[in-house]
C-alpha positions, 0 to 999 in steps of 0.5 A: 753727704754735705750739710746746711744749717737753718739758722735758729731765726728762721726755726723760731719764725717757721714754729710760729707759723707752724698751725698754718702750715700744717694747714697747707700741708694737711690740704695739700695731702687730702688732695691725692695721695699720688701727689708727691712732687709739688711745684711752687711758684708765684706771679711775681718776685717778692711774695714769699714763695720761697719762704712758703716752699722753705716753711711747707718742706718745713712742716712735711719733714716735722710730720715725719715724711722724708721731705726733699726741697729743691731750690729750681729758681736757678735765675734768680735764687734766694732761698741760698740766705736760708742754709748755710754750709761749711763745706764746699757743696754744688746744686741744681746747676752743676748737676744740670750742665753735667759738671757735678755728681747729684750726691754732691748737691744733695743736703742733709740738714739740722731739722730731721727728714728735711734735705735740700738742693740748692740753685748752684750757681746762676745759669746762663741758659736755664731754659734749656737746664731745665727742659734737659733729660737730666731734669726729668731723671732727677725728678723720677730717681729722688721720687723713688727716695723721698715721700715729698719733694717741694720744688721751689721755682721762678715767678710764673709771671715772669718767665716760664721755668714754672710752666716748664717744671710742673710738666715734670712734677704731680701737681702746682701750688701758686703764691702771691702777696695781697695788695701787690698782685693784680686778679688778671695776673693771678688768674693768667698765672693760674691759667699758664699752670693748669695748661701744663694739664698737672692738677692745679691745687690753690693759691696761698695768699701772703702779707694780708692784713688780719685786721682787715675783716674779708679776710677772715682769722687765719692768723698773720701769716696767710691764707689758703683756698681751693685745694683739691678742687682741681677737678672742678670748673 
């Protein structure tokens, strides 16, 4: 099995925001045990949802649960400056489109219970990669495998990758940045989740600032809100 390195920056960042994102995880976990493959997105590019979906597999691995993160923003990735490898490895593309073994593609890495699949290369017709059998095989067989998988995916507000992997996941997480994202957008990307009729369970606000009092002290790096509420009107 190929493996990819985190850079020790990276660790050292995720430790310090290692209280909040056990936070998340914790939400995440009390809102129903048979959720175990969460969907990530956000309203658009730039708001740290490959950070959060990097940071929250992150925090599910470090709690001991055999955690599989897979990189299914297949358009535009840029969780590959987040692992590298010595070796010559494939990702979601490849085995997709039928070029590639999944054993291939599947990462061992240095923080212990943490795996990963990578993008691959950039698709020419994602949409259709990822409406394919092969998508929904995959989801079911490493399910089987691995006590959460964290799917990271392409900004909901921009295309409709997001929409069309939650169908396949338990449930949907959305990302997005204070002061950068307007609430009608948010609240269009919340309602394009909830219509794939999987459990929508929050939304993690990113890049607000703490010193700013309506936001409470959840400390620099976010805040979070209706999890497990999903139910509920």
């Amino acid at each position: 099995m190929p493996t990819l390195v985190i850079s020790q920056k990276k660790l050292n960042m995720a430790r310090k925001a290692e209280e909040y994102y056990n936070a998340l995880r914790t939400n995440i976990q009390l809102s129903g045990s048979e959720l175990k493959v969460i969907s990530m997105t956000s309203v658009n590019p730039g708001e740290g949802k490959s950070t959060t979906s990097t940071n929250i597999a992150w925090a599910f691995a470090r709690a001991g649960y055999k955690t599989l993160l897979i990189d299914a923003d297949i358009r535009n990735s840029v969780m590959s400056g987040v692992f590298k490898s010595r070796e010559k490895i494939t990702g979601l593309t490849e085995f997709l489109s039928g070029t590639s073994d999944l054993s291939q593609g599947l990462c061992d890495t240095n923080v212990e219970n943490l795996f990963v699949i990578q993008a691959g290369t950039i698709s020419p017709n994602p949409t259709a990669l990822l409406q394919s059998e092969n998508f929904s095989t995959m989801i079911e067989t490493l399910r089987k495998y691995f006590d959460y998988i964290i799917v990271d995916t392409a900004p909901i507000g921009i295309v409709i990758d997001a929409a069309i992997i939650t169908q396949k996941c338990d449930a949907s997480v959305l990302i997005t940045a204070a002061g950068e994202t307007n609430k009608k957008d948010v609240q269009k990307a919340k309602e394009q989740l909830e219509q794939t009729r999987k459990p929508f369970l929050g939304v993690v606000l990113n890049k607000f600032n703490t010193s700013a009092e309506k936001y409470g002290s959840y400390g620099e790096y976010g805040s979070y809100g209706e999890y497990g509420s999903y139910g509920k009107k």
